[in-house]
Short mmCIF file of the C-alpha atoms (twelve columns), coordinates in Angstrom:
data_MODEL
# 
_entry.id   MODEL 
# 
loop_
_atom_site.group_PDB 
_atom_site.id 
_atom_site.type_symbol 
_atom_site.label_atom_id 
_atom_site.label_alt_id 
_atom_site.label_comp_id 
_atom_site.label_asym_id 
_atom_site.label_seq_id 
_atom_site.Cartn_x 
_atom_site.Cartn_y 
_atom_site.Cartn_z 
_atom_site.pdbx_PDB_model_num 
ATOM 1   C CA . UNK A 1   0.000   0.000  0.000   1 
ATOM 2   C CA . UNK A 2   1.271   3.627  -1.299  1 
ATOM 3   C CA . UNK A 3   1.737   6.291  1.884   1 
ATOM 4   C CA . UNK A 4   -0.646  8.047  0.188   1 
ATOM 5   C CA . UNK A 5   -3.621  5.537  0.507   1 
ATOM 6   C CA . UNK A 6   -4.104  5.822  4.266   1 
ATOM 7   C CA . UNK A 7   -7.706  6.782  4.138   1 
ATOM 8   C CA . UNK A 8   -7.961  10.199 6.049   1 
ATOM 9   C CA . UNK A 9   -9.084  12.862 3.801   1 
ATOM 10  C CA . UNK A 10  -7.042  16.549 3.912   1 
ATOM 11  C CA . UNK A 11  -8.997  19.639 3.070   1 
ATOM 12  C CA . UNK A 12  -7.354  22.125 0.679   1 
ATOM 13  C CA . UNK A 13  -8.143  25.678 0.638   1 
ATOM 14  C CA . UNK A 14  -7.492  28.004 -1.901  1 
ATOM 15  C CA . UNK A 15  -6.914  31.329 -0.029  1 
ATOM 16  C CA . UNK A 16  -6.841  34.033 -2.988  1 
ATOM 17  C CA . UNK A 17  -7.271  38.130 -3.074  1 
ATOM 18  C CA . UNK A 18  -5.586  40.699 -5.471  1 
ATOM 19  C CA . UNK A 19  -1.961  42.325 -3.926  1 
ATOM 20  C CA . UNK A 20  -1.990  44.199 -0.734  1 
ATOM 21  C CA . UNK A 21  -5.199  42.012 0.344   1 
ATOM 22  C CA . UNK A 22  -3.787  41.009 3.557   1 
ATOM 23  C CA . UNK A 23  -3.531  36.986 2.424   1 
ATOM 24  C CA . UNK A 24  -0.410  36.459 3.958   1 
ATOM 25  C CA . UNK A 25  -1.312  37.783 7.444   1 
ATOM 26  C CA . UNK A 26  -4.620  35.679 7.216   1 
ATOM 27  C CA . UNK A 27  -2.461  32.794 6.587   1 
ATOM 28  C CA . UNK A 28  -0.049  33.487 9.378   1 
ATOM 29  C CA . UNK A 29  -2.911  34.276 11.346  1 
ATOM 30  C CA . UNK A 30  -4.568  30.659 10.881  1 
ATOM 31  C CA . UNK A 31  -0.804  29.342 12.063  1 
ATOM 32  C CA . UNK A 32  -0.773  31.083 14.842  1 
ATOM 33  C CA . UNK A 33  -4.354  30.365 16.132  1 
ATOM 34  C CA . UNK A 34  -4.908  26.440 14.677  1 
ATOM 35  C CA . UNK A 35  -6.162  24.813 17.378  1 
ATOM 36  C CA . UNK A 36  -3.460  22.328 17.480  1 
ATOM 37  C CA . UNK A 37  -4.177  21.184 13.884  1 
ATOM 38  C CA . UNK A 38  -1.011  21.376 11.964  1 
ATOM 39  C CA . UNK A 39  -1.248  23.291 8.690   1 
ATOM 40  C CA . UNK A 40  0.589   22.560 5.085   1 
ATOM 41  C CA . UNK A 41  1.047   26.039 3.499   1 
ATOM 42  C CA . UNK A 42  1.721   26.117 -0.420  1 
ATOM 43  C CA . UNK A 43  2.797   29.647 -0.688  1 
ATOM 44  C CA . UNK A 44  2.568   30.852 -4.659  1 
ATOM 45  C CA . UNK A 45  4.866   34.295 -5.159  1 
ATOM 46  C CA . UNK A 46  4.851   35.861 -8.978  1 
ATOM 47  C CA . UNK A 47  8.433   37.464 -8.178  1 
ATOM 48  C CA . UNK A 48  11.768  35.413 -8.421  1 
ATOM 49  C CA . UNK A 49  12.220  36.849 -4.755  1 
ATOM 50  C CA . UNK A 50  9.569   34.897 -2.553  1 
ATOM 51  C CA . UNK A 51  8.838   37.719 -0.234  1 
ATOM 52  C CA . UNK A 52  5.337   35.926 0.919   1 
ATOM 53  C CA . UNK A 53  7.008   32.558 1.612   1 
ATOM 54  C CA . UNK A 54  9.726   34.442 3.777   1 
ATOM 55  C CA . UNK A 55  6.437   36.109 5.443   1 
ATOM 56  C CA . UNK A 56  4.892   32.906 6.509   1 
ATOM 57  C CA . UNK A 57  5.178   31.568 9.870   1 
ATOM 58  C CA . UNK A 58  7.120   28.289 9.943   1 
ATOM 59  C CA . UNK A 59  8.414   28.836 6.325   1 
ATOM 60  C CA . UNK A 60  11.589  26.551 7.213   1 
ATOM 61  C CA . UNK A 61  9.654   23.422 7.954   1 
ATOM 62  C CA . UNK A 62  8.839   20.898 6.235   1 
ATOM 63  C CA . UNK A 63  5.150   21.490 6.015   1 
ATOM 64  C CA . UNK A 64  5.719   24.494 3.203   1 
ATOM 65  C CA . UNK A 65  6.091   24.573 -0.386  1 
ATOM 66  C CA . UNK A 66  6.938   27.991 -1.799  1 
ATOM 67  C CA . UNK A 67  6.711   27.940 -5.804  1 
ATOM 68  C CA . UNK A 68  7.975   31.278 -6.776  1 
ATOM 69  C CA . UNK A 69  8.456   33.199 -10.313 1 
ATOM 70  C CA . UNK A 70  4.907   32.893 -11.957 1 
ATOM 71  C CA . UNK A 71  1.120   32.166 -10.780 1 
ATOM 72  C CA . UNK A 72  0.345   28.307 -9.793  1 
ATOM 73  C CA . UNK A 73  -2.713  28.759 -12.184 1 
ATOM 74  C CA . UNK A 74  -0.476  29.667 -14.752 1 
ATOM 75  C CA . UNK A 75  2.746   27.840 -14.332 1 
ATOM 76  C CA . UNK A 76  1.659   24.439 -13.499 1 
ATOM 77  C CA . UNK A 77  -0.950  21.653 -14.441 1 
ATOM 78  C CA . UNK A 78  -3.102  19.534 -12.119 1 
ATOM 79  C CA . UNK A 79  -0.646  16.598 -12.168 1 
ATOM 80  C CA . UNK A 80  2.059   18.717 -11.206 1 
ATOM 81  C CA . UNK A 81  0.057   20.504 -8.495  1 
ATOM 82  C CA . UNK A 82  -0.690  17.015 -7.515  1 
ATOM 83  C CA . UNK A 83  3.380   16.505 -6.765  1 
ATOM 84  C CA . UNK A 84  3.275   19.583 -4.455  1 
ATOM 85  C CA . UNK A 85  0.359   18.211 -2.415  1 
ATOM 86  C CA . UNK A 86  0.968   14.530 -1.888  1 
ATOM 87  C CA . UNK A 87  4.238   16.080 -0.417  1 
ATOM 88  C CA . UNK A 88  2.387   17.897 1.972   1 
ATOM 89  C CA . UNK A 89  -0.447  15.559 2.595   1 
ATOM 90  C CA . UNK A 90  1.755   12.126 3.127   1 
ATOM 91  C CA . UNK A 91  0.984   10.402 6.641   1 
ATOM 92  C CA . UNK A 92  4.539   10.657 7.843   1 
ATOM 93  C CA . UNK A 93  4.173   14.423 7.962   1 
ATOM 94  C CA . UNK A 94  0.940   14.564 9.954   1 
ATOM 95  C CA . UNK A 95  -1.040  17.628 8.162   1 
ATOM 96  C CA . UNK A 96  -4.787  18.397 9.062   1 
ATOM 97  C CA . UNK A 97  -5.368  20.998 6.346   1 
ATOM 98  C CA . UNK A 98  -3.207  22.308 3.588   1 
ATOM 99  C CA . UNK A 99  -3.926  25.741 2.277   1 
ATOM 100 C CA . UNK A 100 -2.725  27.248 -0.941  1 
ATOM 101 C CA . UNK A 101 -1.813  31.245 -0.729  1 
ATOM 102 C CA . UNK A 102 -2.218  32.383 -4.185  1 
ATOM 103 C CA . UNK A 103 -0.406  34.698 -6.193  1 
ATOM 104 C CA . UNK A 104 -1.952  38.384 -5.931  1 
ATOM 105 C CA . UNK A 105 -2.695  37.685 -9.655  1 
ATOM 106 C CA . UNK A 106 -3.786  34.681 -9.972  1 
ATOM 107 C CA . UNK A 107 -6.832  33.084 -11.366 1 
ATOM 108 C CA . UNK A 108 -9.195  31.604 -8.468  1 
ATOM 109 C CA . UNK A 109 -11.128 29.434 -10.870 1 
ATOM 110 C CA . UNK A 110 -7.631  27.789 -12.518 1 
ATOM 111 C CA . UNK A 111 -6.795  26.668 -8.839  1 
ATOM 112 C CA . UNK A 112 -10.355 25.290 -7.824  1 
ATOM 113 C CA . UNK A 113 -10.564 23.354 -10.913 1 
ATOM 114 C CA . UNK A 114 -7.110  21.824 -10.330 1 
ATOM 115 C CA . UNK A 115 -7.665  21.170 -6.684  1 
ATOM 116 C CA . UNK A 116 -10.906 19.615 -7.992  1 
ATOM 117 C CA . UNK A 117 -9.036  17.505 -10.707 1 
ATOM 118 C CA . UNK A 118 -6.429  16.065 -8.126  1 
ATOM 119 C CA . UNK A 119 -6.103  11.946 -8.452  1 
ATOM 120 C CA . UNK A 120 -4.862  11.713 -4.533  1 
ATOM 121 C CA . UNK A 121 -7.281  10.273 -2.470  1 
ATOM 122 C CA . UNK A 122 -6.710  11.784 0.391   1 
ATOM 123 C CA . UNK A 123 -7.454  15.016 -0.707  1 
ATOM 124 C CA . UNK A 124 -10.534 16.973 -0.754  1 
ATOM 125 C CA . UNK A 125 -11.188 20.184 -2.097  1 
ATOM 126 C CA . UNK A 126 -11.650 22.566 1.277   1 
ATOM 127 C CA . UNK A 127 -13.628 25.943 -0.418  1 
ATOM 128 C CA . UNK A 128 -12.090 29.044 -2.179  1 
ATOM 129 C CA . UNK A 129 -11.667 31.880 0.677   1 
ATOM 130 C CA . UNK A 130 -11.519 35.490 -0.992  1 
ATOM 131 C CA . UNK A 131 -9.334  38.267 0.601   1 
ATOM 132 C CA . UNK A 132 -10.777 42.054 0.232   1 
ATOM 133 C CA . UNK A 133 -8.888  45.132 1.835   1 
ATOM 134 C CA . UNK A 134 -11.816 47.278 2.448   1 
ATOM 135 C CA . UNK A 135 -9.971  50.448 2.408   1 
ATOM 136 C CA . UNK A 136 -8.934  49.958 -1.320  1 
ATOM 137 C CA . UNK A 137 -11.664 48.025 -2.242  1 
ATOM 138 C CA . UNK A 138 -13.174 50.629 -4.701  1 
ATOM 139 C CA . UNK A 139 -10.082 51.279 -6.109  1 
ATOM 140 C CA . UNK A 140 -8.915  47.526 -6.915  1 
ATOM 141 C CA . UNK A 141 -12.762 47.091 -8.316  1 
ATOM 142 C CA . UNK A 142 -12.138 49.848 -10.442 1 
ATOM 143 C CA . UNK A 143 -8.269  48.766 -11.617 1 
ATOM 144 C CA . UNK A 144 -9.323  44.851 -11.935 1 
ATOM 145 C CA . UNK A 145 -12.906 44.578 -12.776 1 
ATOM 146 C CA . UNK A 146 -12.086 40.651 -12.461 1 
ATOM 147 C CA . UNK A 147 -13.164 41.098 -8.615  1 
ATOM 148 C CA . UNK A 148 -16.216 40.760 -9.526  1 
ATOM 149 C CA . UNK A 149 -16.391 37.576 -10.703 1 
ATOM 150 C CA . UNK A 150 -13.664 36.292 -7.893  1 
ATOM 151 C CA . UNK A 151 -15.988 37.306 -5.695  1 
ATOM 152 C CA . UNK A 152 -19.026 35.530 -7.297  1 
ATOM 153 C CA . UNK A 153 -16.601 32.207 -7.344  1 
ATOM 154 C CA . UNK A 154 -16.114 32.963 -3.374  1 
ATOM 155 C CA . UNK A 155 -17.268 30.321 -0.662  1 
ATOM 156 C CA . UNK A 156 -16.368 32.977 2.173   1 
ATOM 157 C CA . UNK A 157 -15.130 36.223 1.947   1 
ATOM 158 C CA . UNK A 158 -12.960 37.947 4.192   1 
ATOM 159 C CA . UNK A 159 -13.225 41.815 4.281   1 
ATOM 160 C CA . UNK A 160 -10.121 42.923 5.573   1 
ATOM 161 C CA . UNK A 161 -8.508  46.101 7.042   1 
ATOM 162 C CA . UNK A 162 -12.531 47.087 7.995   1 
ATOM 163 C CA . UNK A 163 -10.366 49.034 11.183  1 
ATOM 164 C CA . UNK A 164 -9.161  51.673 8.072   1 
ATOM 165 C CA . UNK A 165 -12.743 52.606 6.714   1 
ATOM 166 C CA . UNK A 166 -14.791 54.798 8.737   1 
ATOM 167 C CA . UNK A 167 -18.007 53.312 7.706   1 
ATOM 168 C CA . UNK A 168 -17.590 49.487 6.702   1 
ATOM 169 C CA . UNK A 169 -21.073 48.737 5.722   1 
ATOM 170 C CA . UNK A 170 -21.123 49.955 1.920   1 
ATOM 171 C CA . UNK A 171 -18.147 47.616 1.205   1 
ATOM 172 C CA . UNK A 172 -19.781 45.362 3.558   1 
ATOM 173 C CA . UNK A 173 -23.079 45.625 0.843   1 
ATOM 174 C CA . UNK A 174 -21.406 45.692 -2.080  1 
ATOM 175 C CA . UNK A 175 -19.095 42.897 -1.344  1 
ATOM 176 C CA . UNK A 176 -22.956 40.493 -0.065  1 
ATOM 177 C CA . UNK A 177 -24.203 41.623 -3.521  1 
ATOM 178 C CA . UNK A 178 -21.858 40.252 -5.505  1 
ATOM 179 C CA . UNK A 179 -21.158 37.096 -3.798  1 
ATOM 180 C CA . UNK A 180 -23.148 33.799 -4.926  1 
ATOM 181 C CA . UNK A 181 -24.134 32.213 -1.312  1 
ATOM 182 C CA . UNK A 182 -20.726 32.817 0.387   1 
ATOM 183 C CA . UNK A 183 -20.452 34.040 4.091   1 
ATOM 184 C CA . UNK A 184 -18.792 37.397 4.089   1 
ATOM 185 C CA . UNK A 185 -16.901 38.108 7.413   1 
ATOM 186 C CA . UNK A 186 -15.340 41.542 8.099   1 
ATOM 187 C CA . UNK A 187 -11.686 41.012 9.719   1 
ATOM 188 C CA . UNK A 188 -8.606  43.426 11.304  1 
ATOM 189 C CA . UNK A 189 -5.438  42.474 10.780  1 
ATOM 190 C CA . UNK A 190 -6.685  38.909 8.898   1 
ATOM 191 C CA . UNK A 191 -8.128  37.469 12.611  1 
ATOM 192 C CA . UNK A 192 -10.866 35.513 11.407  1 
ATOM 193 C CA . UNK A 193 -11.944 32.220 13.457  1 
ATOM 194 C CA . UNK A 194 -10.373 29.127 12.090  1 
ATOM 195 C CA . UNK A 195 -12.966 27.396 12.436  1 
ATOM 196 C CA . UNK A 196 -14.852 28.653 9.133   1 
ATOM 197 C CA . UNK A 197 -11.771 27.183 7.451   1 
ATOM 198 C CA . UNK A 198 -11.336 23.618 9.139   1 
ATOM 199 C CA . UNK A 199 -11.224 21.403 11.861  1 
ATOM 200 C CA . UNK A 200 -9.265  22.996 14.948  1 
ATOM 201 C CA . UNK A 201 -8.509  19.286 15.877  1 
ATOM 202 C CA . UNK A 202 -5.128  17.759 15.398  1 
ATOM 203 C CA . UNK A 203 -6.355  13.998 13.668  1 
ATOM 204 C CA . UNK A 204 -3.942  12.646 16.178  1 
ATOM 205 C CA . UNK A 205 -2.365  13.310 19.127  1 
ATOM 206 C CA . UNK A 206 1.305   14.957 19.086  1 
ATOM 207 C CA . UNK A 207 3.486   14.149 21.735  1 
ATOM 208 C CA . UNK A 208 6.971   15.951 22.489  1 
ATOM 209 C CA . UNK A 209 5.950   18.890 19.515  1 
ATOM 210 C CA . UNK A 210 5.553   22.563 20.271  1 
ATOM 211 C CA . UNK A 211 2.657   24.161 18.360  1 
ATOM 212 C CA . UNK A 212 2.656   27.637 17.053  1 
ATOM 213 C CA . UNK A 213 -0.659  27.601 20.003  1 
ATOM 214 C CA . UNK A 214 2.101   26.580 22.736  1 
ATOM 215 C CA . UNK A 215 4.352   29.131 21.710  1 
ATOM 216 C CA . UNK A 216 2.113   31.849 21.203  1 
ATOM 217 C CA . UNK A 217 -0.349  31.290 24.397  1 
ATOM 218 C CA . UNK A 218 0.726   34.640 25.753  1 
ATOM 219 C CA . UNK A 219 -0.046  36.484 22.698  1 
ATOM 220 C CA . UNK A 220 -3.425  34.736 22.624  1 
ATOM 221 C CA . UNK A 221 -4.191  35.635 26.376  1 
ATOM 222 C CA . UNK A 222 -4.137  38.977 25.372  1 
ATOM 223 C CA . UNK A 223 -5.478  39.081 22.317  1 
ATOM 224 C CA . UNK A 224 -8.638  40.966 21.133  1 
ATOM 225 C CA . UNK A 225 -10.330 37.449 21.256  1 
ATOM 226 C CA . UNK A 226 -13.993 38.765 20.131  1 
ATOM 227 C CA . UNK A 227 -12.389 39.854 16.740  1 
ATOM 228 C CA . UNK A 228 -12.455 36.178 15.787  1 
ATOM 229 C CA . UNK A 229 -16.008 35.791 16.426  1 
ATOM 230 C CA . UNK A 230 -17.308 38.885 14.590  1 
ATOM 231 C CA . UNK A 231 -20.677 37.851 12.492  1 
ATOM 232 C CA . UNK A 232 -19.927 34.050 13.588  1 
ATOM 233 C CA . UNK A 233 -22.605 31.873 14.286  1 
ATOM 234 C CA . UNK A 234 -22.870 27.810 14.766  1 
ATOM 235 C CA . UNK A 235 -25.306 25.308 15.339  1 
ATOM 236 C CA . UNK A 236 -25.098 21.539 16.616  1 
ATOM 237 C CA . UNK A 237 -27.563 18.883 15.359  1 
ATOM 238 C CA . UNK A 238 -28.094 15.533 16.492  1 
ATOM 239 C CA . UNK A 239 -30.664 13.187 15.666  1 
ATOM 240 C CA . UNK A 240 -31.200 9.715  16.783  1 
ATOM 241 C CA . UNK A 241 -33.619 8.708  14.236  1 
ATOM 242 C CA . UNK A 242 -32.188 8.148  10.319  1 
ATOM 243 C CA . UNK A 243 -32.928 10.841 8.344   1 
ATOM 244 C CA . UNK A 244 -34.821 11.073 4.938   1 
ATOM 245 C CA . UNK A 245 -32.133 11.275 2.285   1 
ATOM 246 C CA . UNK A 246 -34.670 12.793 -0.022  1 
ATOM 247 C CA . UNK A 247 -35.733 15.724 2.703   1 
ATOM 248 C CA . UNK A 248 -31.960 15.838 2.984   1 
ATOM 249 C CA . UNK A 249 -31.034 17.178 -0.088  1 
ATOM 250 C CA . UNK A 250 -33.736 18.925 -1.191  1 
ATOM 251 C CA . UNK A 251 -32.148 21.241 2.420   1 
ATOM 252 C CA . UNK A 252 -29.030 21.101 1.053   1 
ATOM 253 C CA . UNK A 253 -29.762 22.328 -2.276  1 
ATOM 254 C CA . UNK A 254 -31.698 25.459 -0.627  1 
ATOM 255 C CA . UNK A 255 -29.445 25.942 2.001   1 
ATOM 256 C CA . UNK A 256 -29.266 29.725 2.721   1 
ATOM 257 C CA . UNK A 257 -26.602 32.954 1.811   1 
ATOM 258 C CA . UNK A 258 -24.253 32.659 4.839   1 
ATOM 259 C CA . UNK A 259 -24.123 29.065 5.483   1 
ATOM 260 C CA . UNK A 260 -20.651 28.381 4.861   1 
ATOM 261 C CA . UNK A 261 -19.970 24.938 5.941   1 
ATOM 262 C CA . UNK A 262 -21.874 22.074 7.464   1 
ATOM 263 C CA . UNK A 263 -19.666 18.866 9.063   1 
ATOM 264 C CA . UNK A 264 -20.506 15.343 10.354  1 
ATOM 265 C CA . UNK A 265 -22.184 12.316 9.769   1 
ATOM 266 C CA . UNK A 266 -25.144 11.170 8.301   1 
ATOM 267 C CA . UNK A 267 -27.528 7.600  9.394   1 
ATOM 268 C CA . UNK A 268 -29.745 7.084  6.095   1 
ATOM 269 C CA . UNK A 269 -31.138 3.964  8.317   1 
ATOM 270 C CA . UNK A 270 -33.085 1.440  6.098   1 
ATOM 271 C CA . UNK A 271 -31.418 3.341  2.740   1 
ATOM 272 C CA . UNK A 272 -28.017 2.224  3.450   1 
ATOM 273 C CA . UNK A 273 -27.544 -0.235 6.653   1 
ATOM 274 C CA . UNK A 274 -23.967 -0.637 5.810   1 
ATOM 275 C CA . UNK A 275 -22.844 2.926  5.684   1 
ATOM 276 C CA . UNK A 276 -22.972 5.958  7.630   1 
ATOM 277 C CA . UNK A 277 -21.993 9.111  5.299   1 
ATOM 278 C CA . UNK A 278 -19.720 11.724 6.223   1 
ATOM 279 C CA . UNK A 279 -20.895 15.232 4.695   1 
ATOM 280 C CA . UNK A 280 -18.829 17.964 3.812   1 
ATOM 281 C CA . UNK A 281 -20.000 21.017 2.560   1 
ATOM 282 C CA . UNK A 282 -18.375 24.641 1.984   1 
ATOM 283 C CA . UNK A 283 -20.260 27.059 0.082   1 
ATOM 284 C CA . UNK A 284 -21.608 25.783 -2.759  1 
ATOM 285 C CA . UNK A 285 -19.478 22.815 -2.538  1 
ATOM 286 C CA . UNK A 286 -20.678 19.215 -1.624  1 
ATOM 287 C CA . UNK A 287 -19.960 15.814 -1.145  1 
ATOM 288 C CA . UNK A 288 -20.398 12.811 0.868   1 
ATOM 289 C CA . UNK A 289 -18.017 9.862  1.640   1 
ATOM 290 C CA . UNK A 290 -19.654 6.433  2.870   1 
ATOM 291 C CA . UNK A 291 -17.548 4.672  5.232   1 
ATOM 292 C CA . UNK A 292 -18.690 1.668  8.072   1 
ATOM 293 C CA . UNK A 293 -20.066 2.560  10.734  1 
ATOM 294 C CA . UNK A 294 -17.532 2.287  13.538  1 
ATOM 295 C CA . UNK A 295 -17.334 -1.222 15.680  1 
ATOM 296 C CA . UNK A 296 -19.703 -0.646 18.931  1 
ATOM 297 C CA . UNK A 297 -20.697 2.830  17.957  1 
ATOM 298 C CA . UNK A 298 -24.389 3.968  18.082  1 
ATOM 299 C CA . UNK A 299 -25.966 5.434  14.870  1 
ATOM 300 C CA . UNK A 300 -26.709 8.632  15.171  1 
ATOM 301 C CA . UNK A 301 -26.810 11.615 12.876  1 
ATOM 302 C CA . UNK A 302 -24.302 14.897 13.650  1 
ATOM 303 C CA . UNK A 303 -23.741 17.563 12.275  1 
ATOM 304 C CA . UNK A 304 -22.242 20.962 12.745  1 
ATOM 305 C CA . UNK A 305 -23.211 24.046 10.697  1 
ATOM 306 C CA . UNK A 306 -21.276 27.304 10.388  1 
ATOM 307 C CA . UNK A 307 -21.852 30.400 8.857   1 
ATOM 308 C CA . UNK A 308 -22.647 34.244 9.220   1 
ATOM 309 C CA . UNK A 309 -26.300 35.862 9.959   1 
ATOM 310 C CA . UNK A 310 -28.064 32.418 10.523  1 
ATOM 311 C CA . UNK A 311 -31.337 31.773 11.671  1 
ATOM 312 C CA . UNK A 312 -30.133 28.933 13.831  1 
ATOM 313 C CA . UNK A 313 -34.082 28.418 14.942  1 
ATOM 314 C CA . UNK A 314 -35.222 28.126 10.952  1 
ATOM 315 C CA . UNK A 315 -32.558 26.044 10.460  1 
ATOM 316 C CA . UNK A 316 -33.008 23.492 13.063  1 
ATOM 317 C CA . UNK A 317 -36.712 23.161 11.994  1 
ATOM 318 C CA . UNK A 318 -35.592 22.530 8.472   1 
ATOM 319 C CA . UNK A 319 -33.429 19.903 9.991   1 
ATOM 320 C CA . UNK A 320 -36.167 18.220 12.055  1 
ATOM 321 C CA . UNK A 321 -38.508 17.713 8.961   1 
ATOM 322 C CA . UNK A 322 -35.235 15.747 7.529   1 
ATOM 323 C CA . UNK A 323 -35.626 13.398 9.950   1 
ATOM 324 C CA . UNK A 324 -37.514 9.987  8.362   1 
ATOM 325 C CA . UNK A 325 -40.839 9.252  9.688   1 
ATOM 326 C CA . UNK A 326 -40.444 5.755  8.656   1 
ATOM 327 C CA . UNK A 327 -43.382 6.057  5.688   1 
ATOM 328 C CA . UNK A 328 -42.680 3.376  3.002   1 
ATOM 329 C CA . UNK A 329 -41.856 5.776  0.411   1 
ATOM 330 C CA . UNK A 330 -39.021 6.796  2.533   1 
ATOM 331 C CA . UNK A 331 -36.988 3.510  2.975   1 
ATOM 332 C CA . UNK A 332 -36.530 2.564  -0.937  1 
ATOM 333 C CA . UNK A 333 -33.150 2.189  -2.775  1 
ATOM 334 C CA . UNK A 334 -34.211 5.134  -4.973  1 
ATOM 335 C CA . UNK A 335 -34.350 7.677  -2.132  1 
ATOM 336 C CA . UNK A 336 -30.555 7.488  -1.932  1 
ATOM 337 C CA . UNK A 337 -29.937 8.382  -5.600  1 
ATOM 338 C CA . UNK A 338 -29.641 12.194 -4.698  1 
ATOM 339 C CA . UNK A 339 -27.021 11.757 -2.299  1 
ATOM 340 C CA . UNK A 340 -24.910 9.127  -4.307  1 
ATOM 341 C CA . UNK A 341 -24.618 12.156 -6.701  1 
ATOM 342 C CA . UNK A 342 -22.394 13.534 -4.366  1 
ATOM 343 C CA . UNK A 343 -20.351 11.098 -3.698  1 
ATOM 344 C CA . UNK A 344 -16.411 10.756 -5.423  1 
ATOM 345 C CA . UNK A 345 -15.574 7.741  -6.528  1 
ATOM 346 C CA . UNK A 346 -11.837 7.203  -5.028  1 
ATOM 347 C CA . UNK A 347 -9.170  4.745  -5.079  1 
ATOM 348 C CA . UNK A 348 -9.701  1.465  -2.862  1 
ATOM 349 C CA . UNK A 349 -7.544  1.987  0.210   1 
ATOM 350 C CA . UNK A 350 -6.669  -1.750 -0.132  1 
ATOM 351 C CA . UNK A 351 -5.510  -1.739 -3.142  1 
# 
């Protein structure tokens, strides 16, 4: 068996925003505050100098690539982006998340498409986080119409630098008008809660390693801590009873602006006894990967949702009417159609 096929899936997310946008301090920021999850950076400069890989946090480890002189979208294919990340996402180096800084000029669609097209499979594609600074934001609209559509392509958008307007809300309304269903979240300084980004779980425990959280606790004691919460709202389901794959969807498909991500697993009873489903979705992004049920565990649906200006009391109501009420129409092979639809075929870990 390859190192490769060990069966835990890696999120990758493409953090992009035109020059000056503040991606690199995001990105140190998310180092800094991970939760004990360690992070692979692929840092993408356009100069022969790599001034943002010398930026990064933890740029002379082993968990960052730095691939300077021309934009990723530009100067390399899928396969080839696939050599960069199986570095990064083999076992032996123990990475949570891996998260792609792009090039200030790069083409956000070109790197979704080739995170999308990536053979490994152990990676998953982990949403495409746009960077705005909201004091230039009129003037890098006007320079590079392209924002626009960046913005459209968005699964969350960061407003940045909303400390150096005097009145944030126009940006604020431009920047929700243009977006397609992504969570915009204002931000100083790139502090936005990791958790809209991934897991702040390390998948396993590290013994004898100093995290950037160990050496930073000080900093994070004093920290403007409510920064990271700005706009940020969650909400915890759990249902004992299998829910209706059809009812399922049909949420999913019509879940609301602002609803980032939802997390967790899925019990389909009847539909599938073999299988309980693991559901990932960011933005408009979804999928779900069957896997067995684990040996003496109860079935049980959970799920975490996470997003900006929810109505956390709509949306647990919409949840409740998934639940199966056990009718016959319910419990038929062709109920789970909708959700196979979202699941990727990958390679057999036995193999």
């Amino acid at each position: 068996m390859s190192e490769r096929s060990s069966g835990r899936q890696i999120p990758v997310v493409v953090l992009a925003g035109f020059l000056g946008s503040g991606k690199t301090t995001l990105l140190n920021h998310l180092l800094h505050r991970s939760g004990g999850s360690r992070i692979g950076a692929l840092v993408n400069d356009f100069g022969a100098v790599e001034i943002d890989a010398m930026a990064v946090a933890g740029a002379l480890g082993d968990s960052t690539v730095s691939l300077g002189n021309g934009c990723l979208c530009c100067a390399v294919d899928a396969s080839e982006l696939d050599e960069y990340l199986e570095r990064l996402a083999r076992p032996s180096a123990g990475i949570d998340v891996i998260v792609i800084e792009a090039s200030g000029l790069a083409e956000p669609q070109e790197l979704v498409r080739m995170v999308l097209a990536s053979e490994l499979p152990n990676i998953v594609y982990g949403g495409l986080v746009e960077v705005v600074d909201a004091a230039e934001f009129d003037e890098t609209r006007a320079a590079h119409p392209g924002i626009d559509r960046h913005l459209a392509l968005a699964d969350l958008v960061v407003v940045n630098k909303i400390d150096r307007v005097d009145d944030p809300e126009p940006v604020l309304k431009t920047v929700g008008d243009l977006v397609d269903r992504a969570a915009v979240v204002p931000a100083t300084h790139g502090r936005v809660d990791p958790e809209f980004l991934f897991d702040c779980r390390p998948s396993e425990e590290r013994i004898g390693q100093l995290s950037f959280d160990d050496l930073h606790r000080d900093d994070q004691e004093h920290d403007a801590h409510p920064h990271l919460h700005a706009g940020y709202d969650t909400l915890s389901f759990v249902s004992g009873r299998p829910l209706d794959p059809r009812r399922l969807i049909a949420f999913l498909d019509s879940r609301p602006p602002g609803l980032y991500r939802i997390k967790g697993y899925v019990d389909f009873g009847p539909n599938d006894v073999r299988n309980r489903y693991a559901v990932h979705a960011v933005g408009r992004f979804l999928r779900f990967y069957p896997e067995p049920w684990p040996a003496g565990a109860g079935r049980a649906t959970q799920l975490v949702l996470i997003g900006t200006g929810l109505d956390t009391g709509a949306l647990r109501a919409e949840l409740e009417r998934c639940v199966s009420d056990g009718a016959p129409q319910t419990d038929d092979e062709a109920g789970m159609w909708g959700v196979l639809r979202y699941v990727q075929e990958t390679e057999d870990p036995a193999a």
